[in-house]
C-alpha positions in Angstrom: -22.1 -43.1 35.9 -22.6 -39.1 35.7 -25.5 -37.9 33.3 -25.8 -34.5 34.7 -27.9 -32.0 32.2 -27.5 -28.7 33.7 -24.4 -29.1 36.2 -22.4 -26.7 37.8 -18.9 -27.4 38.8 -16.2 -25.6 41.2 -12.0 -25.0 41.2 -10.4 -23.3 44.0 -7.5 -22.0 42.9 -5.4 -20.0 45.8 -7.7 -17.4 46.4 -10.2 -17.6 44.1 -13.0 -19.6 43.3 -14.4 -20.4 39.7 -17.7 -22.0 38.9 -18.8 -22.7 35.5 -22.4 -23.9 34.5 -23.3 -25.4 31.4 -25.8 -27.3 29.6 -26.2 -30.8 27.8 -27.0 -31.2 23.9 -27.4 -34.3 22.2 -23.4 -35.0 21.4 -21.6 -32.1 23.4 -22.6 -29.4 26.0 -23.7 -25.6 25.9 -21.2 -23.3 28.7 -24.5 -20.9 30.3 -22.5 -19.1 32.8 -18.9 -18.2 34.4 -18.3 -17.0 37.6 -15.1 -15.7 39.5 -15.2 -15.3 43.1 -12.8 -14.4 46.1 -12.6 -17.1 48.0 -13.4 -14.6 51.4 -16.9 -13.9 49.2 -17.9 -17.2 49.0 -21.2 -16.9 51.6 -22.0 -13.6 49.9 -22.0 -15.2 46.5 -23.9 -18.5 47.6 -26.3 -15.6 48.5 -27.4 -14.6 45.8 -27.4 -17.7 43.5 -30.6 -19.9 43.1 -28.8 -23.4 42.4 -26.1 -24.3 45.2 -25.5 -28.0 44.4 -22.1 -28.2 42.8 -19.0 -30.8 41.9 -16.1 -29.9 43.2 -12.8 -30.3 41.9 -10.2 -32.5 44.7 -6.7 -31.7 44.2 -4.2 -34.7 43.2 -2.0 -34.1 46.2 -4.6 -35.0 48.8 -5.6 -38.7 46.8 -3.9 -41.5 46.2 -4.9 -42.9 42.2 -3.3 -45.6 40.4 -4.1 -48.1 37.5 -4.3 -51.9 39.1 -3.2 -54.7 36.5 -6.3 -57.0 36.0 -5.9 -58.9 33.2 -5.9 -62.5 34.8 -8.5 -61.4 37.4 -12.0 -62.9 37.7 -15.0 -60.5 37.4 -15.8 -61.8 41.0 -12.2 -61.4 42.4 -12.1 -57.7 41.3 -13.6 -56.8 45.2 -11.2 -58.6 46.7 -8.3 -56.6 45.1 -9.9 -53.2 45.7 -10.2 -54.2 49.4 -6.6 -55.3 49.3 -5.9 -51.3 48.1 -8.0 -50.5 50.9 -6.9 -52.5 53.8 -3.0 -52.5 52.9 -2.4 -49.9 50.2 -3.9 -46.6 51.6 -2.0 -44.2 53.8 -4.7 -43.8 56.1 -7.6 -45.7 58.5 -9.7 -47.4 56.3 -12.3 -46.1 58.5 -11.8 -43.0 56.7 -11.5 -43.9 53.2 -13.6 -42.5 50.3 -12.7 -43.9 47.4 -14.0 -44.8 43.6 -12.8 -47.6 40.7 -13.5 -47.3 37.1 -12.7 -50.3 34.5 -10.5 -49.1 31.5 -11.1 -51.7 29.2 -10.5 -55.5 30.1 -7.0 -55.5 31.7 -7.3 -52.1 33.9 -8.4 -50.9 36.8 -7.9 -47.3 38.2 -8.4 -46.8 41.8 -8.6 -43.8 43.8 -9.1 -43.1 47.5 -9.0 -40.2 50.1 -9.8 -40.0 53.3 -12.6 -38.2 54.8 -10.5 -35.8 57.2 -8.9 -34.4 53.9 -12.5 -33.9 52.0 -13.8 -32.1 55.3 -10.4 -29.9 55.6 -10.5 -28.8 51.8 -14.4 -28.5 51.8 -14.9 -26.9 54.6 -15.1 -23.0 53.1 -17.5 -24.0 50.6 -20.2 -26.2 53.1 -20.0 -23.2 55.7 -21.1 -20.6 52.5 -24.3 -22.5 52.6 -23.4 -24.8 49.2 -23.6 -28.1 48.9 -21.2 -31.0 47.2 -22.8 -33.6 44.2 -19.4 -35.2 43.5 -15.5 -34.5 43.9 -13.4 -35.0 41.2 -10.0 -35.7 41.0 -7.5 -32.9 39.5 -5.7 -35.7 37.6 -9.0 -37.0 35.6 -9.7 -33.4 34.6 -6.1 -32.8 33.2 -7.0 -36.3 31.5 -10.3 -35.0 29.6 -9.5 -31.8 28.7 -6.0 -32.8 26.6 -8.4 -35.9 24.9 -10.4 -32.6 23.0 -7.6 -30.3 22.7 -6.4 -30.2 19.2 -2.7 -31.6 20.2 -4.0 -34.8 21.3 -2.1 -37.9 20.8 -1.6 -41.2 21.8 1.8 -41.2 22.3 3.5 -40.7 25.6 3.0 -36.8 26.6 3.5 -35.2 30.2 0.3 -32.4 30.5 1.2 -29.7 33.4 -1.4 -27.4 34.7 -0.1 -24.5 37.1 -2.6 -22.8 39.5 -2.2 -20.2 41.9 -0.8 -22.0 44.5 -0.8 -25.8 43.3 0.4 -27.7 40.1 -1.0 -31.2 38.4 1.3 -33.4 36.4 0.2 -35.9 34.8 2.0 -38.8 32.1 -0.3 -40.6 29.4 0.3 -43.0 26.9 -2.4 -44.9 24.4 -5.1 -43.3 26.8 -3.4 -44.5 30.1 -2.5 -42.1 32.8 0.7 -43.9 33.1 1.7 -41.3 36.2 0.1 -38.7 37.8 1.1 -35.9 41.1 0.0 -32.9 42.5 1.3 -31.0 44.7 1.3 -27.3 46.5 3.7 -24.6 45.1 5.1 -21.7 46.8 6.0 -18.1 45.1 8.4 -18.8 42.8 9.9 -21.9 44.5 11.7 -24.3 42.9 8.7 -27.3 43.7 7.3 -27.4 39.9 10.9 -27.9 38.3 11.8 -30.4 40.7 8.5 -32.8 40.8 8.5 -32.2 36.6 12.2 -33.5 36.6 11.5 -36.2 39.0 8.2 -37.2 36.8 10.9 -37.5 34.1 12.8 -39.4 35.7 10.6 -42.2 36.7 8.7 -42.8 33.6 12.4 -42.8 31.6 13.0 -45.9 33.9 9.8 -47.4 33.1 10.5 -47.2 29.8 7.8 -44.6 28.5 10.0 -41.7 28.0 7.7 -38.4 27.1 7.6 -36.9 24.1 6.4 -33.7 24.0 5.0 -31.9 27.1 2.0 -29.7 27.2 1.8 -27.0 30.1 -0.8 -24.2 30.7 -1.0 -21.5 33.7 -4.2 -20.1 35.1 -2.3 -16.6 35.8 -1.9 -16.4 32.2 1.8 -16.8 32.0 2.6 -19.7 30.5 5.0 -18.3 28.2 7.1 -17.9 31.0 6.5 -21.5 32.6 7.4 -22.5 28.7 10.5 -20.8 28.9 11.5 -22.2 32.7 10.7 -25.7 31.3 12.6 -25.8 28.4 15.8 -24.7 30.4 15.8 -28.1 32.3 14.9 -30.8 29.5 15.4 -31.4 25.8 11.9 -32.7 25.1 9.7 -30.5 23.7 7.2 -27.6 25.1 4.3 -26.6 24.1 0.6 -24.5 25.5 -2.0 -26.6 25.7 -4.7 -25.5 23.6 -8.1 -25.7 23.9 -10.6 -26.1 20.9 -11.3 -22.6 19.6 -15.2 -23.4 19.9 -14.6 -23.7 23.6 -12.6 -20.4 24.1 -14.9 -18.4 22.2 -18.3 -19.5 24.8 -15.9 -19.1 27.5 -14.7 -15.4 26.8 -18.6 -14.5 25.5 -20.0 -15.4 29.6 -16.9 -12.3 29.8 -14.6 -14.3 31.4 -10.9 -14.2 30.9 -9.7 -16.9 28.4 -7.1 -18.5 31.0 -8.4 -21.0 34.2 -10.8 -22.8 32.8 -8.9 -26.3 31.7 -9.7 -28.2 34.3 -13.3 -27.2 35.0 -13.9 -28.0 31.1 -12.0 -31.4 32.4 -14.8 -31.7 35.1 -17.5 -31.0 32.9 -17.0 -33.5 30.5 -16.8 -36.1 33.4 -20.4 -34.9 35.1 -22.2 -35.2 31.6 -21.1 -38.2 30.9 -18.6 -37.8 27.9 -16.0 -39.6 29.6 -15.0 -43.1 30.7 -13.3 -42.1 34.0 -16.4 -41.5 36.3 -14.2 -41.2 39.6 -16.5 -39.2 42.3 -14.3 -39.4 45.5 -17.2 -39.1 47.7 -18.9 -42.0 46.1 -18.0 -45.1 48.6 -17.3 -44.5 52.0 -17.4 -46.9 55.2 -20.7 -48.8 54.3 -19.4 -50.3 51.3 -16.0 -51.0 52.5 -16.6 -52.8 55.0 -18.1 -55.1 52.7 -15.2 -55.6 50.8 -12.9 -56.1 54.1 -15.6 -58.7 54.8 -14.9 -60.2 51.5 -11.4 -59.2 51.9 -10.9 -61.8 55.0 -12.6 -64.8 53.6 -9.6 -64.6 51.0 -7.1 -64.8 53.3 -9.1 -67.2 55.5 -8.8 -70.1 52.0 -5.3 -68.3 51.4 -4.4 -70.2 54.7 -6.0 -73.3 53.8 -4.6 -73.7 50.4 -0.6 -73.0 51.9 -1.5 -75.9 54.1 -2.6 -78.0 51.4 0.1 -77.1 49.2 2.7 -77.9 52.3 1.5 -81.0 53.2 1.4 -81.9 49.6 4.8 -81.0 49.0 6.2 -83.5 52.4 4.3 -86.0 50.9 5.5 -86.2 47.8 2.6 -85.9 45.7 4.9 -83.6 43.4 7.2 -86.6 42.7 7.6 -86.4 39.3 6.5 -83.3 38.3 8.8 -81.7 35.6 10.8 -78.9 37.2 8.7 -76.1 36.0 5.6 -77.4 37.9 7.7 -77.4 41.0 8.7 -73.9 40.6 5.0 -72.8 40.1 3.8 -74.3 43.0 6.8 -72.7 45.3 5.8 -69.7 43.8 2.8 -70.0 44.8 3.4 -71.4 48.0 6.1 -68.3 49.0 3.0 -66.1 48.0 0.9 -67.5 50.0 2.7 -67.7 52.8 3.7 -64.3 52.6 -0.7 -63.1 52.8 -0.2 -65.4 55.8 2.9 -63.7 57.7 5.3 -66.8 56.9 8.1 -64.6 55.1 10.2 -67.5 55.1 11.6 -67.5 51.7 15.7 -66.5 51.2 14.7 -64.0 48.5 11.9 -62.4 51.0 14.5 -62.0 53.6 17.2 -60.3 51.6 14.5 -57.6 50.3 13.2 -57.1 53.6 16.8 -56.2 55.2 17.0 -53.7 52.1 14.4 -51.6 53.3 15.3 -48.4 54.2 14.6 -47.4 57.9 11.3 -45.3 57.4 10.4 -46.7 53.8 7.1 -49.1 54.9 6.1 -52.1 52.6 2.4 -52.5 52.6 2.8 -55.4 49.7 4.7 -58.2 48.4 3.3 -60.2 46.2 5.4 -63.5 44.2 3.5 -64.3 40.7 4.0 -67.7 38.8 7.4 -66.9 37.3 9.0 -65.9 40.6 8.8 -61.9 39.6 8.3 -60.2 43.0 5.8 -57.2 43.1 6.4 -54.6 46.5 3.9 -52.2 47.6 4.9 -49.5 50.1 5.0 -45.8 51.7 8.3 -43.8 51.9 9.2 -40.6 53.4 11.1 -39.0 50.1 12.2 -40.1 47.0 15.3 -40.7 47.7 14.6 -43.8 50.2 12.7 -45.2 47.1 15.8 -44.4 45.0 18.7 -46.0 48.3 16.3 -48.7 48.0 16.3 -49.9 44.3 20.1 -49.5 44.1 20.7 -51.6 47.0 18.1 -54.3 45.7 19.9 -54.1 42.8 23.0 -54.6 43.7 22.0 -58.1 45.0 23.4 -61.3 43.0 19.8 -62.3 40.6 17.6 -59.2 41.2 16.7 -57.0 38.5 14.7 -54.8 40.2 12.5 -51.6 38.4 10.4 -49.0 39.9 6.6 -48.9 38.7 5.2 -45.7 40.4 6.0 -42.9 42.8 3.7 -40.8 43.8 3.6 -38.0 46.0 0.6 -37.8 48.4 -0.8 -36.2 51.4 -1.9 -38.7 54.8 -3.1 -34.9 57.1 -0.1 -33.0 57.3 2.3 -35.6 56.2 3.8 -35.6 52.9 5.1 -39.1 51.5 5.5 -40.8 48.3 3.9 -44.3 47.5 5.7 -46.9 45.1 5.3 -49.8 43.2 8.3 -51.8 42.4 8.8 -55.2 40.6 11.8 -57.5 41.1 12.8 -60.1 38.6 14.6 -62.8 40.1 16.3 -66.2 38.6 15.8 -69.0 40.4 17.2 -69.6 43.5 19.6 -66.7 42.9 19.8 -65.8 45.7 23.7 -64.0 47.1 25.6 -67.0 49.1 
């Protein structure tokens, strides 16, 4: 957990770079200094600064994050299922991952990962100008913190937008939850943040969390006119997201402009400790997950053994006489099992596999006790994720809903990873 007294944390935003240091009272923080940089004058500012340790803001785009259901999860099992993110879930070698988890509560997990070819790609300006990295941040968790002090906050389900110079964050929240989150790179005056805000849209209508107001702010100081470009394309309503006026007023003493700072005010509440979401990206690297792959294997090792046991005991006929619902619970579990273990025998399994679109890669598929089928995956648009559902439900006895899509970045590539769940009635499967 952070408990940083006198941090200094970093944004770079296009072409320049913002720091801002500040300075831990008993209940809330003191803002000591401001800085704007070019981004070309980074090794001449690092120059002429005493204290070059610094947390670093990660943009959205260049993480995977999502929340991991673990309500009926052990305390002990919890490694096992962040190895399974690792091993199966993750666009990239675990070799490379760097990744955090923070608890929310009892049933919640959030989980983020990188990889460390994107941390050394996006750092790289900064380590050459002499400074040094304490933590990276995710963009999301900032966007988080900094709407749970602004005045508008709510628990209700809101969609928060913060434009930068060349990059946008979107994230969706509801009773506290980041129910959704993306980032992704802009261009000019593209059309990139209208059609990833629609798509966000979108998706959480499906889920059934549709947004009710939506909060946006620009670090170029025009979000008047992002207001104005927003409210052409949806009926909800837009408004600035406003920071406390305390806040605003130490910002623009240091002589800063008022506009920029959200998401380093985001950061700094994470480093001193004022939030529950202490995701540093550079926190766990290959040491530690090895030791959750090792973990990681001895599950599936007894996941073997039990489909065995469950097999044999099903031929024998130690079921006889079982009421049908215990049946069904142990062929669920069973057709689980023997999907960890590569057996995809089931009739259901076989249908969603043929509906997989060409280049869309499942990376999960998981059967729970009431026959509902969770799928994992990686696709190379939205609109395989989209072919996909429709064709799953146009399949006698599926019901099938996306969870998630998000947009992230594996290197150069550009792909969206999804979470689907498919109700399915028993043995309804198309004759």
């Amino acid at each position: 957990m952070f408990k940083k007294y006198n941090p200094s944390v970093m944004q770079i935003d296009g072409d320049i770079v913002r720091v801002l240091t500040a300075k831990k009272n008993k209940s809330d923080f003191s803002i000591i200094k401001t800085y704007e940089v070019k981004l070309s004058e980074l090794k001449e500012f690092s120059a002429k600064i005493e204290k070059k340790q610094f947390s670093l803001l990660f943009p959205r785009e260049l993480a995977v994050i999502r929340t991991l259901d673990v309500s009926k999860k052990t305390k002990e099992s919890i490694p096992g299922l962040v190895a399974s993110e690792i091993e199966d879930g993750l666009p990239f070698a675990k070799e490379t991952v760097s990744w955090d988890s923070e608890m929310l509560g009892n049933s919640t997990l959030l989980f983020a990962a990188t990889s460390s070819d994107s941390i050394n790609g996006y750092t790289r300006s900064i380590l050459d100008a002499g400074l040094s990295l304490e933590a990276l941040i995710p963009s999301s968790i900032a966007l988080y913190e900094i709407f749970k002090i602004s005045p508008l906050y709510t628990k209700e389900p809101v969609l928060l937008l913060e434009q930068g110079k060349d990059r946008t964050d979107i994230i969706v929240i509801e009773n506290d939850l980041i129910v959704a989150s993306r980032g992704f790179r802009t261009k000019g005056s593209g059309t990139e943040l209208i059609d990833n805000l629609k798509q966000t849209l979108l998706s959480v209508g499906r889920s059934n969390s549709p947004v009710k107001k939506i909060f946006v702010s620009s670090t170029s100081g025009k979000t008047a006119e992002l207001k104005e470009s927003i409210k052409k394309v949806t009926e909800t309503d837009v408004e600035e997201l406003v920071l406390p006026a305390s806040l605003l007023r130490e910002i623009t003493s240091t002589g800063a402009k008022a506009d920029g700072w959200n998401l380093l005010l985001g950061m700094l509440l994470v480093v001193l400790g004022f939030s529950n979401l202490n995701l540093d990206l550079s926190k766990n690297t290959l040491l530690k997950t090895e030791k959750l792959t090792a973990i990681r294997f001895a599950k599936r090792v007894s996941y073997s053994l039990i489909s065995v046991m469950l097999l044999l005991s099903l031929f024998m006929g130690v079921v006889n006489g079982c009421k049908r619902k215990e049946v069904d619970s142990l062929r669920s579990e069973f057709s689980s099992l023997s999907v960890l273990a590569g057996k995809q025998w089931s009739p259901a399994a076989q249908l969603i596999f043929k509906a997989v679109p060409n280049k869309t890669v499942l990376s999960e598929f998981n059967i729970d006790s009431k026959g509902d089928i969770v799928l994992r995956g990686n696709a190379e648009n939205r609109q395989e994720i989209t072919v996909f559902l429709d064709t799953l439900n146009k399949l006698r006895g599926f019901n099938a809903q996306l969870g998630y899509a998000n947009d992230i970045q594996a290197g150069n590539k550009q792909m969206v990873q999804f979470q689907m769940k498919i109700q399915q009635k028993y043995n309804a499967v198309k004759k």
